[in-house]
DSSP file (Angstrom, degrees, kcal/mol; ACC not computed):
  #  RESIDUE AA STRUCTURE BP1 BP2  ACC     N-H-->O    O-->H-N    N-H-->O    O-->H-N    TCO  KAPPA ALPHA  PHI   PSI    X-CA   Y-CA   Z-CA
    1    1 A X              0   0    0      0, 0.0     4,-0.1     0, 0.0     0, 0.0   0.000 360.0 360.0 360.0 148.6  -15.6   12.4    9.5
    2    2 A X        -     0   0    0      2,-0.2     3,-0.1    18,-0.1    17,-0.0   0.431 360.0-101.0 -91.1  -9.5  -12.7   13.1    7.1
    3    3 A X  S    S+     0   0    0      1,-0.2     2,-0.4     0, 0.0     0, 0.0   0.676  94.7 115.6  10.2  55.1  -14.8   13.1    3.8
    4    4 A X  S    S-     0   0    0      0, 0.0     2,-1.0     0, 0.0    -2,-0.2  -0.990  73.5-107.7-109.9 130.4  -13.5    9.7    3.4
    5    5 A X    >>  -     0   0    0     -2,-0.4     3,-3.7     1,-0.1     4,-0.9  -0.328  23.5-113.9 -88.4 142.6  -15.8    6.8    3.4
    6    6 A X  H 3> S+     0   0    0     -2,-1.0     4,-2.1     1,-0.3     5,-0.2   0.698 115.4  55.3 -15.4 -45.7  -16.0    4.3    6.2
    7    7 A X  H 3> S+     0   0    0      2,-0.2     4,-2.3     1,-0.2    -1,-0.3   0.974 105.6  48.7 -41.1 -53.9  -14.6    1.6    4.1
    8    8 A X  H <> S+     0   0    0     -3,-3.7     4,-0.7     1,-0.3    -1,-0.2   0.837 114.4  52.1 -68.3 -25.8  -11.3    3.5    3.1
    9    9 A X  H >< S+     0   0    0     -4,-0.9     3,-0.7     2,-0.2    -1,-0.3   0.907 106.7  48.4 -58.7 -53.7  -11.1    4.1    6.8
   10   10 A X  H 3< S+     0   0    0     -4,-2.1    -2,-0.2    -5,-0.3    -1,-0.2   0.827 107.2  61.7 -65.8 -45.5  -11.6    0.4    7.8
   11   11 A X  H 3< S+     0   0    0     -4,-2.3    -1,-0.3    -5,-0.2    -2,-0.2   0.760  74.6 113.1 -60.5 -35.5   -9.0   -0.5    5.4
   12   12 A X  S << S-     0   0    0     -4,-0.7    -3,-0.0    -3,-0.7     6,-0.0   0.365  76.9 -92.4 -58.7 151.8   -6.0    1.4    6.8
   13   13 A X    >   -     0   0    0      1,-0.1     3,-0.5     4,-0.0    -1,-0.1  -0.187  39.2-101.3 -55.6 164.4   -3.1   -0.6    8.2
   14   14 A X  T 3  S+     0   0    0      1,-0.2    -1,-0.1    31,-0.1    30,-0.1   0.575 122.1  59.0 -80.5   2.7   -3.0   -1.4   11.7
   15   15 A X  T 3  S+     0   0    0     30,-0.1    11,-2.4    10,-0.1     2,-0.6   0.577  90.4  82.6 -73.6 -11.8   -0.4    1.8   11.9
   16   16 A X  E <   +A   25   0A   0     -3,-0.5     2,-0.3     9,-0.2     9,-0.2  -0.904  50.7 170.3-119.7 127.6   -2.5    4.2   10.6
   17   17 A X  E     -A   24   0A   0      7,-1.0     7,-2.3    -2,-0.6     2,-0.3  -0.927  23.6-143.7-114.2 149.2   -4.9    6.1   12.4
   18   18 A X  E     +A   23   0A   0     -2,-0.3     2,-0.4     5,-0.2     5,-0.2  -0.904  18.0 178.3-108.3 145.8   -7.0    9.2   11.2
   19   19 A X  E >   -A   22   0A   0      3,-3.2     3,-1.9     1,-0.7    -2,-0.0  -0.942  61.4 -67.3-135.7 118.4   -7.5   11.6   14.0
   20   20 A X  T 3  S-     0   0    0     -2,-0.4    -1,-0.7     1,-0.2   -18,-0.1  -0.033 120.4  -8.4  24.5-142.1   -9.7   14.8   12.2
   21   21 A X  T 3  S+     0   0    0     -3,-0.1    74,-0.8     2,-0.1     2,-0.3   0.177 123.8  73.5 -71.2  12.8   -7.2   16.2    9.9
   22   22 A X  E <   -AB  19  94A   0     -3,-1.9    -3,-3.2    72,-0.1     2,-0.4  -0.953  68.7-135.4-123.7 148.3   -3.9   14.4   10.8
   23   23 A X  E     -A   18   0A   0     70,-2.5    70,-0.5    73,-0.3     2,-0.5  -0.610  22.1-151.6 -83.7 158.3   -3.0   11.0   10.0
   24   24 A X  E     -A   17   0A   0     -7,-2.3    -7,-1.0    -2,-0.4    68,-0.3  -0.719  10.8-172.1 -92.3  83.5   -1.3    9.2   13.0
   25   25 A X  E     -AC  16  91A   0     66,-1.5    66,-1.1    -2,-0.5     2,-0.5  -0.638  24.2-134.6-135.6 136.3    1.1    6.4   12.6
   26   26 A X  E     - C   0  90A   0    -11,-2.4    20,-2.1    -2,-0.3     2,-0.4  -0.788  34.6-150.2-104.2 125.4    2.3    4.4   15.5
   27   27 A X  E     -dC  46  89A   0     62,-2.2    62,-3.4    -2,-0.5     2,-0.3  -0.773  22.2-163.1 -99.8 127.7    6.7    4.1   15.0
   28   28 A X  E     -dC  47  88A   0     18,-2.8    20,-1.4    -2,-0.4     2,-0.5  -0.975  33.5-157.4-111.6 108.0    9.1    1.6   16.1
   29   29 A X  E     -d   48   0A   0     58,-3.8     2,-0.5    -2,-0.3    20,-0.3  -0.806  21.7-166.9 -89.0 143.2   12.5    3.6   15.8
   30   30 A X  E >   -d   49   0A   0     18,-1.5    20,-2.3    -2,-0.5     3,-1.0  -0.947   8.1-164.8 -60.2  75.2   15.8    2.7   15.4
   31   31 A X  T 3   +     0   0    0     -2,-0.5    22,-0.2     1,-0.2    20,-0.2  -0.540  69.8  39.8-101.6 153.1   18.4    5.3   16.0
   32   32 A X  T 3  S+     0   0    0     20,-1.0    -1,-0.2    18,-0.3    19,-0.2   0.036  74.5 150.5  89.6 -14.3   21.8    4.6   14.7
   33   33 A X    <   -     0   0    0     17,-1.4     3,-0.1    -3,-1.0    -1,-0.1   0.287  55.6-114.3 -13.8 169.0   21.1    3.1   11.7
   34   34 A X  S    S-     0   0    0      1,-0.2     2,-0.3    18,-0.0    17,-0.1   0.839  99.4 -10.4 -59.5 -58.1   23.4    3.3    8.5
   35   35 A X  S    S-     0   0    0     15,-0.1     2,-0.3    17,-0.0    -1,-0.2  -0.941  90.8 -94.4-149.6 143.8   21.1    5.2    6.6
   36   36 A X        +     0   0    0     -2,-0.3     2,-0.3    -3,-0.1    14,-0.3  -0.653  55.5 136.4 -87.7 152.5   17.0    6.1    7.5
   37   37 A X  E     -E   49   0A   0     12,-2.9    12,-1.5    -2,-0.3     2,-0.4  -0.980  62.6 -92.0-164.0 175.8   14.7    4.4    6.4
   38   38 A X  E     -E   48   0A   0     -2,-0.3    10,-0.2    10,-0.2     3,-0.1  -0.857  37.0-168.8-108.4 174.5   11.7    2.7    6.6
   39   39 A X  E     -     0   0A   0      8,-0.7     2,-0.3     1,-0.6     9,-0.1   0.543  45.9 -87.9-142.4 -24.7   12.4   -1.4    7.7
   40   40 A X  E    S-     0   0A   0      7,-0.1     7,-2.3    66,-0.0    -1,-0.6  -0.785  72.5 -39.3 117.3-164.0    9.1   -3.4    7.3
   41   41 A X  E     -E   46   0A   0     -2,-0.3     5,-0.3     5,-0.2     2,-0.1  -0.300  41.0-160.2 -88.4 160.3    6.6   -3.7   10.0
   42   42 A X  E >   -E   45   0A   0      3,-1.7     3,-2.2     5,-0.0     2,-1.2  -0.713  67.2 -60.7-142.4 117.1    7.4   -4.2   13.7
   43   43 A X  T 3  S-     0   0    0      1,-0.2    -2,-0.1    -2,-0.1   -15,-0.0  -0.622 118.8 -20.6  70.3 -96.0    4.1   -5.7   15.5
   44   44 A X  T 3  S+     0   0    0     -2,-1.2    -1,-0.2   -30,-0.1   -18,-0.2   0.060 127.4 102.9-125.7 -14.4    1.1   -2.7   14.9
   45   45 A X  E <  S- E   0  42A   0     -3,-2.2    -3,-1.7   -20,-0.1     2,-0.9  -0.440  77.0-139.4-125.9 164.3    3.9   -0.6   14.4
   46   46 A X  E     -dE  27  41A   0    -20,-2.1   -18,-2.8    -5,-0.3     2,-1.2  -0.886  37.2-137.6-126.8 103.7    5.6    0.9   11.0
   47   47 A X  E     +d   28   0A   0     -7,-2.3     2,-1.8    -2,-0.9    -8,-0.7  -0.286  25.3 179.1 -87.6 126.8    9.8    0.5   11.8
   48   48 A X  E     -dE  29  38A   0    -20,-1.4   -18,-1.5    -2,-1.2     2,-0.5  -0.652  22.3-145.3-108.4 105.9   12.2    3.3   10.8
   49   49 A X  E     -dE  30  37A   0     -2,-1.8   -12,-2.9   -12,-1.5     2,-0.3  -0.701  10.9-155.6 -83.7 150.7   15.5    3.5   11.3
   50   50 A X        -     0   0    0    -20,-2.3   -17,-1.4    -2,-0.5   -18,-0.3  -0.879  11.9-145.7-146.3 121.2   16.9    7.1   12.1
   51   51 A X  S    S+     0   0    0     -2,-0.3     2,-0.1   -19,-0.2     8,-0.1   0.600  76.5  85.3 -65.1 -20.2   20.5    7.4   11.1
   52   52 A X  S    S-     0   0    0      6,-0.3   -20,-1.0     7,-0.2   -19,-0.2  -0.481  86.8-104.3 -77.6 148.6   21.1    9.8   14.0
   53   53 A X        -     0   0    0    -22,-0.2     2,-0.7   -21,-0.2     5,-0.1  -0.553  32.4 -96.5 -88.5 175.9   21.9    8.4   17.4
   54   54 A X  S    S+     0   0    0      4,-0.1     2,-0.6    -2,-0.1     3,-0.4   0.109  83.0 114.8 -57.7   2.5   19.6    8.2   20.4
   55   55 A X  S    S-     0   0    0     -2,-0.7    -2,-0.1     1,-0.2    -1,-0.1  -0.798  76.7 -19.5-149.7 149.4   20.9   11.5   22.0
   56   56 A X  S    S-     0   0    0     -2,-0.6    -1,-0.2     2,-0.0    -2,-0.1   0.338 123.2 -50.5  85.0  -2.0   19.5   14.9   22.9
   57   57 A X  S    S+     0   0    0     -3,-0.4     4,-0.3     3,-0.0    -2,-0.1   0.954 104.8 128.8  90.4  53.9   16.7   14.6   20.6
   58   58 A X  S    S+     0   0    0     -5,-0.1     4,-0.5     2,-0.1    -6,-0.3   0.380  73.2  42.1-110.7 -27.4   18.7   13.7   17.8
   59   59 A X  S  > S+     0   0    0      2,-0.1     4,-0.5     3,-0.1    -7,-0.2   0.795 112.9  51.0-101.3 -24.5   17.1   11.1   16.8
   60   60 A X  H >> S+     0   0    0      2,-0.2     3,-1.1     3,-0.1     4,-0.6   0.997 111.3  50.5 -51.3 -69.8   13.4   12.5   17.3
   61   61 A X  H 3> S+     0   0    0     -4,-0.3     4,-3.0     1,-0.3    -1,-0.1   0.777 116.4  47.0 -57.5 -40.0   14.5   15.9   15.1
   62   62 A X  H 34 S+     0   0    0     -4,-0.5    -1,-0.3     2,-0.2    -2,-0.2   0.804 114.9  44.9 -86.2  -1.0   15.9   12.8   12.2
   63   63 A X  H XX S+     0   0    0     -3,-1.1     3,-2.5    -4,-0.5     4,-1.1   0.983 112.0  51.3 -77.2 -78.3   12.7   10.9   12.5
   64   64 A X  H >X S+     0   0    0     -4,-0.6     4,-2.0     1,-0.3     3,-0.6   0.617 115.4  42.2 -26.5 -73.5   10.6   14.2   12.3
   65   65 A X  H 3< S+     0   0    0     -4,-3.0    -1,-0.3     1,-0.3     4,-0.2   0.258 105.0  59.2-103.2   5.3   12.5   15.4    9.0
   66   66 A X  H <> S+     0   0    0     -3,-2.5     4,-2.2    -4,-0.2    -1,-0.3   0.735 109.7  48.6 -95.9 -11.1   12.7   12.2    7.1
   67   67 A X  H <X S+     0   0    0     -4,-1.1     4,-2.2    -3,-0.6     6,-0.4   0.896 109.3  51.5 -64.3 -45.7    9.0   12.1    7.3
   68   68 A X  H  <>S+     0   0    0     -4,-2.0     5,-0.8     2,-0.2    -3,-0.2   0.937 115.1  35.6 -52.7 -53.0    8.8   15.0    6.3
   69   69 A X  H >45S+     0   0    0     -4,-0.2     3,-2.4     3,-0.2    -2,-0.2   0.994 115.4  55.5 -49.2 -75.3   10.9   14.8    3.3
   70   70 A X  H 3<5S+     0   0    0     -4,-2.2     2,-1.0     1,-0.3    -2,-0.2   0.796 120.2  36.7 -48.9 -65.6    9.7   11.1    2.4
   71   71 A X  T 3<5S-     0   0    0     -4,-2.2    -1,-0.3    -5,-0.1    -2,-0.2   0.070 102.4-134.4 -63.1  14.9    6.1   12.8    2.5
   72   72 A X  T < 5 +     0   0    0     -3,-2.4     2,-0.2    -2,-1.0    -3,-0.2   0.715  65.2 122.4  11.8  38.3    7.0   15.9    1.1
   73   73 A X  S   <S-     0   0    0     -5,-0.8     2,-0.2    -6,-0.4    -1,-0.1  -0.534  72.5 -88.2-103.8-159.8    5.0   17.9    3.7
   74   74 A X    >   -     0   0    0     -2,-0.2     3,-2.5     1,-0.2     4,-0.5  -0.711  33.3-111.5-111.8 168.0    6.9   20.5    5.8
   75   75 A X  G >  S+     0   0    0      1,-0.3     3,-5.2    -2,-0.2    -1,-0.2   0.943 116.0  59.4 -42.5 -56.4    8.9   19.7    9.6
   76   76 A X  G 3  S+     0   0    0      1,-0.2    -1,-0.3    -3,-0.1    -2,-0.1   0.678  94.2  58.3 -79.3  27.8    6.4   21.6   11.3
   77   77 A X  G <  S+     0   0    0     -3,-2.5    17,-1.0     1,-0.1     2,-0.5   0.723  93.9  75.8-100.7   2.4    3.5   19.6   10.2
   78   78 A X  E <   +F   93   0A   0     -3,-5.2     2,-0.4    -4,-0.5    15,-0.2  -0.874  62.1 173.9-113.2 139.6    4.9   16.3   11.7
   79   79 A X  E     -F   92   0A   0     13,-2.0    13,-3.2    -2,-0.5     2,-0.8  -0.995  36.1-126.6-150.5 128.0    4.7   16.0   15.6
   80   80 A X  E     -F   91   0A   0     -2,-0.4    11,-0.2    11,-0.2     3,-0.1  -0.681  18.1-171.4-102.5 136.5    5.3   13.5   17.7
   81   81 A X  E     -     0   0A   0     -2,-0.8     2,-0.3     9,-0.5    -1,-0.1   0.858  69.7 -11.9 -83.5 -44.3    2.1   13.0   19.8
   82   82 A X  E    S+F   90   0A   0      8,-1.0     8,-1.1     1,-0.2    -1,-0.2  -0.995 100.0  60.6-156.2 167.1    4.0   10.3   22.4
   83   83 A X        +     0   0    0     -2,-0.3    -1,-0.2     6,-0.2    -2,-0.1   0.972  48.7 158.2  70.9  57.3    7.2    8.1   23.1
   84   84 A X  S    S+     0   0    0     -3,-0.1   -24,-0.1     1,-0.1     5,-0.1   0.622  81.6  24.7 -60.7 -24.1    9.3   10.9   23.1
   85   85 A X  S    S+     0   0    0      3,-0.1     2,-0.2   -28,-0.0     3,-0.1   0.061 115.8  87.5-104.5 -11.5   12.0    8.9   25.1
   86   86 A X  S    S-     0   0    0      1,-0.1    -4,-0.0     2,-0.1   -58,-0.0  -0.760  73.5-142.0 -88.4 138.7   10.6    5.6   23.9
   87   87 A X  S    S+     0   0    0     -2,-0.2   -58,-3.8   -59,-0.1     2,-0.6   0.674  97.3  78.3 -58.7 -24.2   11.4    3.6   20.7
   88   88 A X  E    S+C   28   0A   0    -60,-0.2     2,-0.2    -3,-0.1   -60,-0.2  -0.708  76.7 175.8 -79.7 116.7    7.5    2.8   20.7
   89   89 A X  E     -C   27   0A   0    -62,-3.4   -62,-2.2    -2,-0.6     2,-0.3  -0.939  33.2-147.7-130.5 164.4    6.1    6.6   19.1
   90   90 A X  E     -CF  26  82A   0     -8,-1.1    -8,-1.0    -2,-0.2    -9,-0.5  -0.874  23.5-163.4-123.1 134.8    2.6    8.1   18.0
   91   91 A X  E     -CF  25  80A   0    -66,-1.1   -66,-1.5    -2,-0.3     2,-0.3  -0.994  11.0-152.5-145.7 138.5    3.5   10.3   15.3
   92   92 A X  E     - F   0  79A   0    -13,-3.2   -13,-2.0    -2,-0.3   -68,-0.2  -0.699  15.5-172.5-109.8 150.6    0.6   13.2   14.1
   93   93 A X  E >   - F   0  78A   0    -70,-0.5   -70,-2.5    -2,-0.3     3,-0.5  -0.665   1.2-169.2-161.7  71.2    1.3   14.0   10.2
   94   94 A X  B 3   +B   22   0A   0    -17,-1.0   -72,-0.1   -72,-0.2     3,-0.0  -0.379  65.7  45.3 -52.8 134.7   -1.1   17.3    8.7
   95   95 A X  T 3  S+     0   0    0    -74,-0.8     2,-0.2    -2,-0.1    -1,-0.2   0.435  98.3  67.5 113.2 -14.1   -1.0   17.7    5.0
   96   96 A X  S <  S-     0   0    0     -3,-0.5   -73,-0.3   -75,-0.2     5,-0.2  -0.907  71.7-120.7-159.0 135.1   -1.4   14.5    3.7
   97   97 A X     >  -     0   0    0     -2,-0.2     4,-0.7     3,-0.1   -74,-0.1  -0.312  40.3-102.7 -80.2 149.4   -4.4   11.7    3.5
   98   98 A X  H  > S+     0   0    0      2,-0.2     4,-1.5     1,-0.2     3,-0.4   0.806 116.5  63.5 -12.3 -89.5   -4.3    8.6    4.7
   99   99 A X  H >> S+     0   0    0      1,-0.2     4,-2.0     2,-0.2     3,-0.7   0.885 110.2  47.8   5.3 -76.0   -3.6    6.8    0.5
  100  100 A X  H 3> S+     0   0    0      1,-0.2     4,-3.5     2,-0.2     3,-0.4   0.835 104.4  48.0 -32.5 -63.8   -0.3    8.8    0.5
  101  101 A X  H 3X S+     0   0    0     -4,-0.7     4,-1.4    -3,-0.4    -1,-0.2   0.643 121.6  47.0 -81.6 -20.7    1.3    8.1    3.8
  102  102 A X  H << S+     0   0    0     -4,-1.5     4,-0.5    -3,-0.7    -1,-0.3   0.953 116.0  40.3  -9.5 -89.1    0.2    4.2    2.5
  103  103 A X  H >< S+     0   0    0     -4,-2.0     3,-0.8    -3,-0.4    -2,-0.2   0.841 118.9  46.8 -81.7 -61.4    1.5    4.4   -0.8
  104  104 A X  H 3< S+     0   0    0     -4,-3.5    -1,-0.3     1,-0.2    -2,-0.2   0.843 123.1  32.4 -65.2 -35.9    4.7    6.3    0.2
  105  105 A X  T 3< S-     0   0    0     -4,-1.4    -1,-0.2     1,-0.2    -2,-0.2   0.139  93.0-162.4 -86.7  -7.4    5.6    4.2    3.1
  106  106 A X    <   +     0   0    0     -3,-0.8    -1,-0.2    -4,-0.5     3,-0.1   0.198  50.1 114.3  47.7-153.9    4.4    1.4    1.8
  107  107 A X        -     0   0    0      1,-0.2     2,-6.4    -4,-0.1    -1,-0.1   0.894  39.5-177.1  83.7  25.0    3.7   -1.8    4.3
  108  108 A X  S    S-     0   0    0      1,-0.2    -1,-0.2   -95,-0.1     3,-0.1   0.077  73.6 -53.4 -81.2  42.2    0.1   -1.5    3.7
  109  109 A X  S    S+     0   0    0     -2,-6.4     2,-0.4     1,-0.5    -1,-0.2   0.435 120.6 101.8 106.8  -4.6   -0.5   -4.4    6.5
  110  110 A X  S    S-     0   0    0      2,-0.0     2,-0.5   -70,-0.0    -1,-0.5  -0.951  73.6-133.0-113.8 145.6    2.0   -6.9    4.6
  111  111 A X        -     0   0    0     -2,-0.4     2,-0.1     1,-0.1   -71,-0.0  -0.857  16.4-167.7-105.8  99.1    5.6   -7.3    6.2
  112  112 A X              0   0    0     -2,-0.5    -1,-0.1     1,-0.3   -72,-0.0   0.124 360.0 360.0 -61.7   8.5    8.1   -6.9    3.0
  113  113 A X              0   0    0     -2,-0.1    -1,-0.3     0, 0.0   -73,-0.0   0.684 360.0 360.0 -88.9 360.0   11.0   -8.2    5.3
């Protein structure tokens, strides 16, 4: 248990998962975008578009440090857990509760597109 109660837990979008002390957030990415950002919902999944393109890990590395930024915690606390070659990612996020990554990323289960 997180010292959060079960409720606040239950509530979470279907993108956010708590796993012990990181949240989790299931990504649909977009590399090549204009500009990153986050895009509205896609499915279960929270979409970002990554101004870098799709190659070499270029797009991971811009994924990885706009979360970071947008969440003000630091690169290495954000890790992506799978779909490293995939647009579909699992993405592990220390340093900041569940609320935040909500409230900063908004999308809290409603699709604003």
């Amino acid at each position: 248990m997180t010292g959060r109660s079960r409720s606040t837990e239950a509530q979470d979008p279907p993108w956010l998962t708590r796993d012990g002390v990181r949240c989790v957030i299931a990504v649909h990415a977009q590399p090549g975008a204009r500009r990153s950002e986050v895009a509205g919902l896609h499915g279960n999944a929270l979409k970002i578009r990554v101004h870098a393109p799709a190659v070499e890990g270029a797009a991971n590395a811009a994924l990885i440090a706009f979360l970071a930024k947008t969440l003000a915690v630091r690169q290495r606390d954000v890790e992506i857990l799978s779909g490293e070659k995939s647009r579909e990612k699992r993405i592990g996020i220390v340093g900041v509760d569940g609320e935040r990554v909500v409230e900063v990323l908004g999308f809290g289960g409603v699709d604003r597109a």
